[in-house]
C-alpha positions as CSV (number, residue, x, y, z in Angstrom):
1,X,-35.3,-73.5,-79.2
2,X,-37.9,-75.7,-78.0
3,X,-37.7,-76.6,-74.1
4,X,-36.8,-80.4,-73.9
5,X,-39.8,-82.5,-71.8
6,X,-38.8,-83.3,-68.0
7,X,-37.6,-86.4,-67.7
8,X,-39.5,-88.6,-65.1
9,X,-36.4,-88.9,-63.1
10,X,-36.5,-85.2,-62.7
11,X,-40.1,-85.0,-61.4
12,X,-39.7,-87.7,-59.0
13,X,-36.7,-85.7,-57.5
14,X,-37.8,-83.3,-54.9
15,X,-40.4,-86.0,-53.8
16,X,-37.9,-88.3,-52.8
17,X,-35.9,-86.0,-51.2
18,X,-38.6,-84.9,-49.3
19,X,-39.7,-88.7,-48.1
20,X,-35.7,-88.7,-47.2
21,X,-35.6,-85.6,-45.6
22,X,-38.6,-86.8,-43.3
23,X,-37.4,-90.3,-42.5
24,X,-34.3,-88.9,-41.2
25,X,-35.9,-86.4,-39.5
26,X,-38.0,-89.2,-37.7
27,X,-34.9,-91.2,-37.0
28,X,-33.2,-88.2,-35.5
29,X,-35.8,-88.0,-33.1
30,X,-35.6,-91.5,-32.1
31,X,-31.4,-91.2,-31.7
32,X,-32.5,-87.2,-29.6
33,X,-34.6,-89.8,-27.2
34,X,-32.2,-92.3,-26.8
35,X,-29.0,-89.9,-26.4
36,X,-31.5,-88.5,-23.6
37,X,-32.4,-90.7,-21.8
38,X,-28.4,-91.8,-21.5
39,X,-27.2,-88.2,-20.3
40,X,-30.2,-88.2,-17.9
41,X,-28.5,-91.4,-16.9
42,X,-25.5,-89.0,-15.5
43,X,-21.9,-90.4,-14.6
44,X,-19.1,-91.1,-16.7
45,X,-21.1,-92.9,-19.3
46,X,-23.2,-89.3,-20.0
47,X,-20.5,-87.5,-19.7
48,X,-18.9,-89.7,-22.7
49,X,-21.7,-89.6,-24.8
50,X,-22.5,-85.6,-24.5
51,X,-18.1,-85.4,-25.6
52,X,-19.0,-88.0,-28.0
53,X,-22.3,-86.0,-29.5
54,X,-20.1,-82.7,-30.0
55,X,-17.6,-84.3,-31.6
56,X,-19.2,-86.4,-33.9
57,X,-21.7,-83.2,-35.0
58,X,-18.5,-81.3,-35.3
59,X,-16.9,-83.9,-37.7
60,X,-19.8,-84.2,-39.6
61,X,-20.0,-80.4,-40.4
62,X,-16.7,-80.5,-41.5
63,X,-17.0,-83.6,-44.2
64,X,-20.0,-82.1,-45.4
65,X,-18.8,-78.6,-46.0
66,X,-15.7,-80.4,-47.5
67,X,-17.8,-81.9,-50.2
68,X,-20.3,-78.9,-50.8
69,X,-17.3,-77.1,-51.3
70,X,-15.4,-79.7,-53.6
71,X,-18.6,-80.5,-55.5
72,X,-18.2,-83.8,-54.7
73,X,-22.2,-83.7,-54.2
74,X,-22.6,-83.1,-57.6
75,X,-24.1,-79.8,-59.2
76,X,-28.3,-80.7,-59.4
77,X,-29.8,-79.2,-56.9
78,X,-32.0,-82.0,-55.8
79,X,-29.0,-84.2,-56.1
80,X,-27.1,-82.3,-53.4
81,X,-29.8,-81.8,-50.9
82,X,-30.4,-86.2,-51.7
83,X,-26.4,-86.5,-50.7
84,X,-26.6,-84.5,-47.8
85,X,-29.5,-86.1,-45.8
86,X,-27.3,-89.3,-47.0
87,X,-24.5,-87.5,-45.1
88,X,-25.9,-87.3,-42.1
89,X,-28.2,-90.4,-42.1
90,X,-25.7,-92.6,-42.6
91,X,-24.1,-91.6,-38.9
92,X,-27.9,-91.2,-37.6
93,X,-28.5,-94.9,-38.5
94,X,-25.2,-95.5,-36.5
95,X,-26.1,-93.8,-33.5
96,X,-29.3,-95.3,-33.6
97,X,-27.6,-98.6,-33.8
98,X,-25.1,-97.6,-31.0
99,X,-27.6,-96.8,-28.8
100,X,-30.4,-99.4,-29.1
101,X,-27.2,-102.2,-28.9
102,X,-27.4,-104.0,-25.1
């Protein structure tokens, strides 16, 4: 049997993954600073937001190990690693949004 040709789809894959995996990676840093410069802050405001940090990384472990383990992620590779930066930059962008709010 003759391999079938790639689809297009399929090589554009991992590269989008890859631009996702880095844009979340530069929002995480932004949310890092910001949840920072809050706990630096000190008082009962940091000590809500360092309860509120574990928690919410806690939580999101939990979902996302739910869905790996359900296959709710789907079964493609590059598929699964797309849905899990989704995961978790879905409740970066709301931190982010949290944070910057005055």
């Amino acid at each position: 049997m003759a391999k079938s040709e790639p689809k297009a789809v399929d090589a554009l894959a991992w590269p989008i993954v890859a631009a996702d995996a880095w844009f979340l990676g530069a929002e995480a840093s932004w949310v890092i600073w910001l949840r920072c410069a809050r706990l630096a802050q000190g008082g009962a405001p940091a000590n809500r937001e360092a309860m509120r940090m574990v928690e919410e990384k806690w939580h999101a472990q939990v979902d996302l190990a739910a869905a790996l383990a359900t296959g709710r992620f789907g079964t493609e590779p590059s598929q699964v690693a797309g849905r899990t930066i989704d995961h978790y930059r879905s409740r970066v962008s709301a931190n982010r949004s949290r944070l910057t709010r005055k």
